[in-house]
VOBA-1610 file (N, C-alpha, C; in pm, whole numbers, padded with zeros to 5 digits, always signed):
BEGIN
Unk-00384+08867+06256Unk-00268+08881+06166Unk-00168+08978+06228Unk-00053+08945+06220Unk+00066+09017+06258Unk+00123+09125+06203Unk+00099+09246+06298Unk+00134+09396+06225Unk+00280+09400+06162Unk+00271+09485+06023Unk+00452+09473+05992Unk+00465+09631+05969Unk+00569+09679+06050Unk+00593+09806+06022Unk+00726+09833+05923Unk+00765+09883+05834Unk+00911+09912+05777Unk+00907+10019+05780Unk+01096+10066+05833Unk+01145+10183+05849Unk+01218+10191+05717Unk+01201+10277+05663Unk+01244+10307+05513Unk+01344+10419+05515Unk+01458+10389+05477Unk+01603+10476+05417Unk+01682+10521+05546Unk+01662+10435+05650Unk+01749+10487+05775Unk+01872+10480+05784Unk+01972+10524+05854Unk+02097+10455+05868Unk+02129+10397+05976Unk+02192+10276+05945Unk+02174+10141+06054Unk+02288+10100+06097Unk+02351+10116+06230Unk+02471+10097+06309Unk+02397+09932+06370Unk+02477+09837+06308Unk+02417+09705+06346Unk+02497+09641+06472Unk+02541+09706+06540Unk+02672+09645+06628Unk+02791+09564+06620Unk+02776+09542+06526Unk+02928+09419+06465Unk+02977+09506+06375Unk+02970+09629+06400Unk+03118+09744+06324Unk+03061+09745+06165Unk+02966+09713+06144Unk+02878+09739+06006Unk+02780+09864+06005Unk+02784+09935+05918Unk+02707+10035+05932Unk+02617+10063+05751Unk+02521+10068+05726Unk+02407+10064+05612Unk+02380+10196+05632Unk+02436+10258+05522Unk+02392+10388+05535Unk+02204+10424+05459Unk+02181+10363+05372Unk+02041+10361+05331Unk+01972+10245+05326Unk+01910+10184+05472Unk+01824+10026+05499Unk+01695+10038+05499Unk+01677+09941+05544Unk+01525+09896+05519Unk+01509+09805+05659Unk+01431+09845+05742Unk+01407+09746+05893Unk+01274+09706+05848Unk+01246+09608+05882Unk+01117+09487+05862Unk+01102+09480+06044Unk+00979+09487+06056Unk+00962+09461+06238Unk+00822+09406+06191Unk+00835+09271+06232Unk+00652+09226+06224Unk+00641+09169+06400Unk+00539+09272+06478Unk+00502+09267+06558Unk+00643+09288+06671Unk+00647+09201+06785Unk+00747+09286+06828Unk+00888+09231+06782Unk+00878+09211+06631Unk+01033+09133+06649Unk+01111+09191+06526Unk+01233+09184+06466Unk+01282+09256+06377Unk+01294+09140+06297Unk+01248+09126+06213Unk+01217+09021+06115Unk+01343+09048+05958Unk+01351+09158+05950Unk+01469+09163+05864Unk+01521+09300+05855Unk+01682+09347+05785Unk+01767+09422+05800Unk+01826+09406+05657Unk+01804+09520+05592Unk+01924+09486+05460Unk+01922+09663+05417Unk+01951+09706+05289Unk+01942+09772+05226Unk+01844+09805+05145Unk+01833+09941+05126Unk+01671+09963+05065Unk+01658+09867+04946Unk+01740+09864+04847Unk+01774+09825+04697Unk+01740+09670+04724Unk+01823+09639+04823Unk+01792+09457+04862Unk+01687+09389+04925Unk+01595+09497+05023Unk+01474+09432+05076Unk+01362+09496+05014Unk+01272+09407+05050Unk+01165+09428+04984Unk+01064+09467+05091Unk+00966+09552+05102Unk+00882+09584+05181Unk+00714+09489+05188Unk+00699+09442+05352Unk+00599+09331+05319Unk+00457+09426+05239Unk+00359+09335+05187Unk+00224+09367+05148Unk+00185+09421+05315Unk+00093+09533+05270Unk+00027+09545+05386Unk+00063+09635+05500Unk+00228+09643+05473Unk+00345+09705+05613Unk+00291+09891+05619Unk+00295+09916+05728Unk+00314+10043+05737Unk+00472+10122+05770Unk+00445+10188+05639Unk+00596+10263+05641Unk+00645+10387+05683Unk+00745+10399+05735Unk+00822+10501+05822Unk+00948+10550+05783Unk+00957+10673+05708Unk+01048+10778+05646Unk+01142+10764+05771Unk+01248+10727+05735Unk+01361+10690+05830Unk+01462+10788+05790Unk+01454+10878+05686Unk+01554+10957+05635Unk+01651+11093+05749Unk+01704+11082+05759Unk+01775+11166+05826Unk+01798+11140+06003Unk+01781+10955+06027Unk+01747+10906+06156Unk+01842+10781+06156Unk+01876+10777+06249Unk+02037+10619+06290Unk+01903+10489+06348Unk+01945+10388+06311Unk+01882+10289+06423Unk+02025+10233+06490Unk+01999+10176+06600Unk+02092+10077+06637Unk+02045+09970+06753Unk+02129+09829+06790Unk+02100+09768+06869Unk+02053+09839+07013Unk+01925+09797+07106Unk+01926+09840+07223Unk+02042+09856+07334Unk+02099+09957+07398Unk+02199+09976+07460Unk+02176+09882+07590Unk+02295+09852+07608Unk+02291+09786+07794Unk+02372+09833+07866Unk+02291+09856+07973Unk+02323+09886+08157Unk+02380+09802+08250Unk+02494+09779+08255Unk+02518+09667+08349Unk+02519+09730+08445Unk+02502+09843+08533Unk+02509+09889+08678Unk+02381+09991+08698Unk+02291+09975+08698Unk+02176+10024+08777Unk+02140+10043+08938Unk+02051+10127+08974Unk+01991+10116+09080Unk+01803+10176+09054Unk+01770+10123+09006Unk+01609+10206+08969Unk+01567+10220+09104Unk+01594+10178+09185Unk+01472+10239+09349Unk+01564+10339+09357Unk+01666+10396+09293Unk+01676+10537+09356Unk+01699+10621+09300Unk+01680+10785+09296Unk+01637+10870+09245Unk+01750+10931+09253Unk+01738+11084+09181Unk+01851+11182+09231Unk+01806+11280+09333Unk+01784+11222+09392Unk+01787+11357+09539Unk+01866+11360+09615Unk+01922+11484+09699Unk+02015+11512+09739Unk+02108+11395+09837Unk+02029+11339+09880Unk+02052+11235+09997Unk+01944+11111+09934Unk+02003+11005+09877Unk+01922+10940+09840Unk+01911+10811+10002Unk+01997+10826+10058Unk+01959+10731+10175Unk+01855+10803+10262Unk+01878+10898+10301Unk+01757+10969+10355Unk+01636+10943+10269Unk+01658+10951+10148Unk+01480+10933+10065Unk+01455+10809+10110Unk+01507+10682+10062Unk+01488+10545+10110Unk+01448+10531+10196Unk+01459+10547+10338Unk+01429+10597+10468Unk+01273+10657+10500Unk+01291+10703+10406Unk+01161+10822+10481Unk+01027+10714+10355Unk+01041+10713+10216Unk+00910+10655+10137Unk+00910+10495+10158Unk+00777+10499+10108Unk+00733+10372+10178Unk+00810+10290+10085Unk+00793+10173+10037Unk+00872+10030+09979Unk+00781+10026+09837Unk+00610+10072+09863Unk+00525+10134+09743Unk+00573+10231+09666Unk+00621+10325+09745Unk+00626+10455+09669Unk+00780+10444+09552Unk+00877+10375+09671Unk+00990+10366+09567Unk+00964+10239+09439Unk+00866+10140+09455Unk+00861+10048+09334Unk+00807+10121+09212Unk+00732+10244+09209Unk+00640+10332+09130Unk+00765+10398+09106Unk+00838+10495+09202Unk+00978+10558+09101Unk+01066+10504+09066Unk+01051+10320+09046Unk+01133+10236+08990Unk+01094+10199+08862Unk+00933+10211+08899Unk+00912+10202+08725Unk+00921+10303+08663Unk+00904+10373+08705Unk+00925+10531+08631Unk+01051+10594+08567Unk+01162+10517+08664Unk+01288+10519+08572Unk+01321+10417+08518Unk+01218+10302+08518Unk+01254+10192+08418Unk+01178+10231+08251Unk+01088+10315+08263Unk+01027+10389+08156Unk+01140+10448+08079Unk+01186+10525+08161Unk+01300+10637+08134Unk+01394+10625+08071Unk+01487+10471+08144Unk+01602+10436+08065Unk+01567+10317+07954Unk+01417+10299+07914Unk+01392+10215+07772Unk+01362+10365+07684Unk+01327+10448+07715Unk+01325+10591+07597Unk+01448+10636+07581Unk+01556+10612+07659Unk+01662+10669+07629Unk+01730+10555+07554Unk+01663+10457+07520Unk+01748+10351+07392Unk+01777+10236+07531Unk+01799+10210+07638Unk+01858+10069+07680Unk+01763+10002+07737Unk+01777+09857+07645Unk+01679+09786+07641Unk+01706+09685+07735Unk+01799+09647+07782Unk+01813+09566+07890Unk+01964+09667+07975Unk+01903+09620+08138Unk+01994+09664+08246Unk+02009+09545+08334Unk+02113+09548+08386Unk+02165+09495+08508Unk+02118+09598+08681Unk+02006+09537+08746Unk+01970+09573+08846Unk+02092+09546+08980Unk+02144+09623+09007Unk+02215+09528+09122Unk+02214+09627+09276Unk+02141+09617+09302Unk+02095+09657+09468Unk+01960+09739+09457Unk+01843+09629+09533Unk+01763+09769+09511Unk+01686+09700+09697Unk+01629+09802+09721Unk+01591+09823+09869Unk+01450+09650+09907Unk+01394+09623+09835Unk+01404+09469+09880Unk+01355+09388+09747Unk+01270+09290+09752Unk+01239+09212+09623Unk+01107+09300+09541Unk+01082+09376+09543Unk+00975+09440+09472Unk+01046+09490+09303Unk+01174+09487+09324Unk+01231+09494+09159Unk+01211+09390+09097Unk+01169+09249+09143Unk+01133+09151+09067Unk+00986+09117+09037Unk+00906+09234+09111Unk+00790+09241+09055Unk+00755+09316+08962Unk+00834+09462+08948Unk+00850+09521+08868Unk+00942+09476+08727Unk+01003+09348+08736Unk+01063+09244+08598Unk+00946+09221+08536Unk+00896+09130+08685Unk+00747+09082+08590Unk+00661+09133+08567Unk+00629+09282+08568Unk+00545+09371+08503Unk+00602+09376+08387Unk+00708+09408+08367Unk+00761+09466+08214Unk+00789+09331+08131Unk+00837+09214+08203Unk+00809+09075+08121Unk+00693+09087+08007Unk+00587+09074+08136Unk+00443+09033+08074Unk+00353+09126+08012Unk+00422+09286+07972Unk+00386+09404+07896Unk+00292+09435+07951Unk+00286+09488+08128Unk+00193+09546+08194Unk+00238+09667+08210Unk+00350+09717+08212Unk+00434+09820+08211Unk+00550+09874+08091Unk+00619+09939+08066Unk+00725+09960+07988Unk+00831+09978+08038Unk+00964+09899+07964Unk+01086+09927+08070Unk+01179+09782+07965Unk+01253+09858+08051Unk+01394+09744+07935Unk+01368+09611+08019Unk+01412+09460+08016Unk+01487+09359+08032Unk+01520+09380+08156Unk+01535+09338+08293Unk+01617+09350+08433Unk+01632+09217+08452Unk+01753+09233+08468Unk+01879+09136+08507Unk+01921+09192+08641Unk+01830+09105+08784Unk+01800+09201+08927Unk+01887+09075+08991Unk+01914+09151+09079Unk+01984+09131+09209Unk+01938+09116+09344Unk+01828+09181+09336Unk+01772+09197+09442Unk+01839+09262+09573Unk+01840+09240+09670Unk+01891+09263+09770Unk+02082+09252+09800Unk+02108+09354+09813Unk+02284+09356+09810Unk+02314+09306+09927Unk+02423+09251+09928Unk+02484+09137+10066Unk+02604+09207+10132Unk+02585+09269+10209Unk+02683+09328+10277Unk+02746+09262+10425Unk+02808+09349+10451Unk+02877+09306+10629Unk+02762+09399+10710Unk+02755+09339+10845Unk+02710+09400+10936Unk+02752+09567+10964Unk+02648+09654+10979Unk+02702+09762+10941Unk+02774+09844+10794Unk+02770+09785+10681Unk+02824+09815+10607Unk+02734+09917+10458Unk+02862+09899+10375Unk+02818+10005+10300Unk+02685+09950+10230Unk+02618+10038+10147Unk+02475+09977+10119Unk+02355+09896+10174Unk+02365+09892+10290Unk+02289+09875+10379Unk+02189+09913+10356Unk+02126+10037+10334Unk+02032+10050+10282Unk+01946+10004+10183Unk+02011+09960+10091Unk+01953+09846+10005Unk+02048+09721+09992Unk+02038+09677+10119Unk+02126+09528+10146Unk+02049+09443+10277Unk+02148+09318+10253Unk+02132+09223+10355Unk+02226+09222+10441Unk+02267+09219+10534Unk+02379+09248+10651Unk+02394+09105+10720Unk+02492+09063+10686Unk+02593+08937+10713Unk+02677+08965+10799Unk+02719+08823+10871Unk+02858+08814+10937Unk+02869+08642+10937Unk+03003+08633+10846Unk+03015+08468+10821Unk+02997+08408+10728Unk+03029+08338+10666Unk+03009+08254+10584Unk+02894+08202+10517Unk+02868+08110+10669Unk+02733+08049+10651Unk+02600+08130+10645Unk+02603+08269+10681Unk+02513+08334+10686Unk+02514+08408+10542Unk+02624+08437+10461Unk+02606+08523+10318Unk+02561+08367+10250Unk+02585+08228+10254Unk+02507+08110+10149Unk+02406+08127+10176Unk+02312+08194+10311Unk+02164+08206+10344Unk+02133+08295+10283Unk+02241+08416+10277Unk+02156+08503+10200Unk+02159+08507+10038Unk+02238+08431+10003Unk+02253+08396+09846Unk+02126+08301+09817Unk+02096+08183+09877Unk+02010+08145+09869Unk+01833+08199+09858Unk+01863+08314+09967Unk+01748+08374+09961Unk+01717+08446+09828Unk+01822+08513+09789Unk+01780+08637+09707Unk+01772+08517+09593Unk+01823+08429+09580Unk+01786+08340+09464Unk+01632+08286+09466Unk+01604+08243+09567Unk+01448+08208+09588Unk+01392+08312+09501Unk+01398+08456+09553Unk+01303+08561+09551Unk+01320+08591+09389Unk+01419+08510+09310Unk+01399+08587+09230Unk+01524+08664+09126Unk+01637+08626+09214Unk+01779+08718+09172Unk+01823+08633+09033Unk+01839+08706+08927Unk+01968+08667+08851Unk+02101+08684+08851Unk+02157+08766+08941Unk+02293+08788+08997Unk+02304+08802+09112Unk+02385+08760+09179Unk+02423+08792+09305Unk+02533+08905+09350Unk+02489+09058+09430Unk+02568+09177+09473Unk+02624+09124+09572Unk+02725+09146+09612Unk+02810+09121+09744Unk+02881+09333+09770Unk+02911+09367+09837Unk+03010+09470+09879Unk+03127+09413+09940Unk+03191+09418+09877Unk+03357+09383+09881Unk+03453+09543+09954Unk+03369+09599+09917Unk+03442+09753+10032Unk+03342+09878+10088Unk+03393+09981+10142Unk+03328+10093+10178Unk+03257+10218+10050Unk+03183+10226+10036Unk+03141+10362+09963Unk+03131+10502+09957Unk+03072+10565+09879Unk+03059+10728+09916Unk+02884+10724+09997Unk+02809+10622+09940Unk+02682+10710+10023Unk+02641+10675+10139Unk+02711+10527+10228Unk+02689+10519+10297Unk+02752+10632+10427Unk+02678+10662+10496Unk+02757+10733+10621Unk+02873+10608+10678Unk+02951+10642+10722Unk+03050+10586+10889Unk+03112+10460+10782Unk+03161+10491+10621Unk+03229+10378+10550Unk+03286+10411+10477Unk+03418+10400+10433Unk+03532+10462+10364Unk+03553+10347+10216Unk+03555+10413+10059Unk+03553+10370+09992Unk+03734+10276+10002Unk+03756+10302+10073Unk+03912+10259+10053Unk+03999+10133+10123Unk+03800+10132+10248Unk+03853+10027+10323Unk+03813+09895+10238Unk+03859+09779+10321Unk+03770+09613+10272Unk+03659+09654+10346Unk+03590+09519+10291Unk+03444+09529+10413Unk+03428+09341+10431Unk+03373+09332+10362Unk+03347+09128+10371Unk+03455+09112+10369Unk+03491+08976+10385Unk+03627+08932+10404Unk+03629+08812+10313Unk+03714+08755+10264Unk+03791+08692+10118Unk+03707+08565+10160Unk+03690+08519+10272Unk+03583+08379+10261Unk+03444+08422+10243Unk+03423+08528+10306Unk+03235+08574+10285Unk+03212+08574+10108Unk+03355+08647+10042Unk+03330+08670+09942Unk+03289+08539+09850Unk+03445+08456+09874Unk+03413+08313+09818Unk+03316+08235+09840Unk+03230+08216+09988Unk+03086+08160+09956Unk+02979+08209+09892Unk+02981+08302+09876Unk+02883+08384+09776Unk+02899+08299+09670Unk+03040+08317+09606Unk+03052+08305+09461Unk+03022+08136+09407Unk+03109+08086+09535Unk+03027+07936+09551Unk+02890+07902+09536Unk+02808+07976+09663Unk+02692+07905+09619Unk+02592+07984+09478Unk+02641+08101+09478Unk+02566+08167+09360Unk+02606+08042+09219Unk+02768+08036+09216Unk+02783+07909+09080Unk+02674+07745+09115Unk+02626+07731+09219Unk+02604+07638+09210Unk+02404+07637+09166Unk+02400+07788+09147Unk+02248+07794+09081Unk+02295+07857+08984Unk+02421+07859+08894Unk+02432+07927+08752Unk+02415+08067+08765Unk+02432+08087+08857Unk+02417+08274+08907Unk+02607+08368+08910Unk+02572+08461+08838Unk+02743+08525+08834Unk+02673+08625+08954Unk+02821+08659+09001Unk+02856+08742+09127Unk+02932+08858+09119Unk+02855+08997+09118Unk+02947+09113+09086Unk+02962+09170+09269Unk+03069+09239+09260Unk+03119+09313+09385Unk+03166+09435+09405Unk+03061+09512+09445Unk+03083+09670+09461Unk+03289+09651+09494Unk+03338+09730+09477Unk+03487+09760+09526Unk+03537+09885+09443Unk+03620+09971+09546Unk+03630+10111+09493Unk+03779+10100+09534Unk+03855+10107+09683Unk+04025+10039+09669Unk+04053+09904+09655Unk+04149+09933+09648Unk+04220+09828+09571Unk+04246+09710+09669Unk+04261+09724+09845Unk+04205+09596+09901Unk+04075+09549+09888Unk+03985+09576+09878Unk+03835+09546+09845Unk+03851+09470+09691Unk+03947+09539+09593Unk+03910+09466+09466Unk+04031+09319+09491Unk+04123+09373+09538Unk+04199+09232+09556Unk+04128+09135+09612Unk+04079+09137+09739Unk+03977+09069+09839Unk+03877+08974+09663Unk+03820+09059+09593Unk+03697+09066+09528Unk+03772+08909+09421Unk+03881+08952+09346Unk+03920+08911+09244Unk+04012+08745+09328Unk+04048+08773+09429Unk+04077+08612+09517Unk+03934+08540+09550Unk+03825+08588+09555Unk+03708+08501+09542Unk+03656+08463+09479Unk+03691+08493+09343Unk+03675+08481+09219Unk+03496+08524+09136Unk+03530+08635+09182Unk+03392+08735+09160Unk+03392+08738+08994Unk+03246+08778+08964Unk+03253+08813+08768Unk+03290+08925+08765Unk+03234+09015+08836Unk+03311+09144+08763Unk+03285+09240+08890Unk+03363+09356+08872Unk+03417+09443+09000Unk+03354+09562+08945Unk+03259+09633+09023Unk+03192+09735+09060Unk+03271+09858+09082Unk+03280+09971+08943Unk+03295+10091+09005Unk+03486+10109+08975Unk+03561+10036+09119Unk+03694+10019+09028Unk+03768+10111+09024Unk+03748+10201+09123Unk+03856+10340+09072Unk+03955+10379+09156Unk+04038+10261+09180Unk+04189+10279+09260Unk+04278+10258+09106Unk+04432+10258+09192Unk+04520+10234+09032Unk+04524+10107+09016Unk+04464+10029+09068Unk+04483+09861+09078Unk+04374+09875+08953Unk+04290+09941+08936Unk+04158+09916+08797Unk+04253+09949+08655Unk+04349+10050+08704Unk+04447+10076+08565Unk+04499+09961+08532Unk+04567+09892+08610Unk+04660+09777+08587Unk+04559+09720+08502Unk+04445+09635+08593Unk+04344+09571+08524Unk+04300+09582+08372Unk+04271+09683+08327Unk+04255+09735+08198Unk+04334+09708+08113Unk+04462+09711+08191Unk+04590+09700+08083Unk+04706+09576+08067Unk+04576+09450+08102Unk+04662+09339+08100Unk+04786+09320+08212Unk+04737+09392+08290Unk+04939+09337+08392Unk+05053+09451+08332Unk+05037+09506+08244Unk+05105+09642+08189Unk+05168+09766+08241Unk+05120+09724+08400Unk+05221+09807+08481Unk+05372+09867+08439Unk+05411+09973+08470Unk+05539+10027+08497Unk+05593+09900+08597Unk+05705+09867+08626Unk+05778+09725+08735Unk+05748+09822+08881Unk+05702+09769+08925Unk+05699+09817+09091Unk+05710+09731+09212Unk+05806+09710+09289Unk+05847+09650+09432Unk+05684+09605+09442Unk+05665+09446+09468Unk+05567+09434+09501Unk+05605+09325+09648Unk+05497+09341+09749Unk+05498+09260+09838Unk+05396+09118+09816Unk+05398+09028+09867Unk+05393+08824+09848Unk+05271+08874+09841Unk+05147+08952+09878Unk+05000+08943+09866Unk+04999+08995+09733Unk+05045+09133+09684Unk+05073+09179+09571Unk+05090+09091+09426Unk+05154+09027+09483Unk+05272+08965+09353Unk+05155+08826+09362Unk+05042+08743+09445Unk+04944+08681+09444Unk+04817+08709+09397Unk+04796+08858+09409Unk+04713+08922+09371Unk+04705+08969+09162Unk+04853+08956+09133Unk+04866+08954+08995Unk+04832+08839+08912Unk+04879+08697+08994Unk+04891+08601+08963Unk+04748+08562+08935Unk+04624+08583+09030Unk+04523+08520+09048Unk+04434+08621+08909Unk+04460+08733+08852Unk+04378+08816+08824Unk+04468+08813+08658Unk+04605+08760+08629Unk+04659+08717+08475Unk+04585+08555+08450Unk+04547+08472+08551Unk+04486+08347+08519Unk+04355+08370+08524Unk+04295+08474+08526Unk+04105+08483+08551Unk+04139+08539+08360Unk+04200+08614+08361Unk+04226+08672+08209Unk+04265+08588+08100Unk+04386+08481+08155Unk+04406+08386+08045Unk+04431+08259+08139Unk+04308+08221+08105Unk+04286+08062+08131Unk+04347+07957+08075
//
């Protein structure tokens, strides 16, 4: 028989801008079986109940930008480097523990040092472990030499990023990472430069659509996000030139002298917005 727990007199932020200041949560086994007000629900026979008084519930939070294989130490490429591929899947679960106690129940994995984050999915799938939902990436697709390398695949060409899209799909990926520019942690790569180039980007996004897979792209300047948004990437990583202001704000720019890539670059990124 199926355990029913009720949380009794909580206050309940339901995510659709409704808020119950005195509810009643019904959870039989792992599922939330009902939501109302104390006055309106009824508590099952049998349920064990939980003084919710002076406590918020709300929907599980989501992570769309993770990295669980890496830690905060001073130099996290140096850590990568030095522990084994074991040691970092164990401090992957360990901060996959971490960020389901801190409330987010599903994350977006997107670069981790090789396919062992999709073993660590299917630990927490099949409740061998604890940990939110991962939505993995697996392996990040970079340029030869490029940023994230450390937890990437290193391309040059076309035909070689559909091999590696393909791959990380085999292994396992629900999204596909590309690096569309330079970063802060790689050594010898400048967040400001491009890195792949506008066709590497577009076969990605190609063959990732053609297994129902969306395509996010590290990019920090604003050639990297232009590059990103002409290949028609899902969503842009990070983002912090003034080209991310514009973005935010619908095309809302102040009028500024723009040059023919510019003034293409608006065009392609007001039709991704209104179709």
């Amino acid at each position: 028989m199926t355990k029913s727990v009720a949380i009794r007199s909580v206050r309940v932020i339901d995510g659709t801008g409704r808020t119950i200041e005195r509810a009643t949560v019904v959870i039989r086994g792992a599922t939330i079986a009902a939501v109302g007000s104390d006055r309106d629900l009824s508590i099952p026979r049998g349920a064990t109940i939980v003084d919710g008084r002076g406590f918020t519930l709300l929907p599980g939070l989501i992570d769309c930008h993770v990295h669980l294989c890496l830690g905060a130490e001073p130099d996290v490429v140096e850590a990568i480097a030095k522990e084994t591929s074991a040691l970092t899947l164990l401090k992957a679960g360990q901060a996959a523990r971490a960020t389901l106690e801190a409330g987010f129940t599903t994350v977006r994995d997107v670069g981790s040092r090789d396919h062992a984050i999709f073993t660590l999915q299917r630990a927490i799938d099949t409740g061998l472990v604890p940990g939110p939902r991962i939505v993995g990436a697996g392996l990040a697709i970079c340029m030869i030499g490029g940023h994230a390398r450390f937890i990437g695949q290193e391309v040059e060409g076309a035909e070689q990023v559909r091999s590696a899209v393909r791959a990380q799909i085999a292994a396992g990926a629900s999204v596909i990472k590309v690096i569309a520019s330079g970063g802060v942690l790689t050594p010898g790569t400048s967040p400001d430069q491009a890195q792949m180039t506008v066709e590497e980007l577009q076969a990605a996004v190609d063959e990732a659509q053609r297994a129902g897979r969306k395509v996010a792209a590290h990019a920090h300047g604003s050639s990297g996000m232009k590059n990103a948004v002409r290949a028609g990437v899902h969503s842009i990583e990070h983002a912090n030139s003034r080209v991310s202001s514009w973005c935010r704000h619908s095309l809302r720019w102040p009028p500024l002298p723009l040059a023919d890539s510019d003034a293409a670059f608006r065009k392609a990124l007001w039709t991704k917005r209104n179709p």
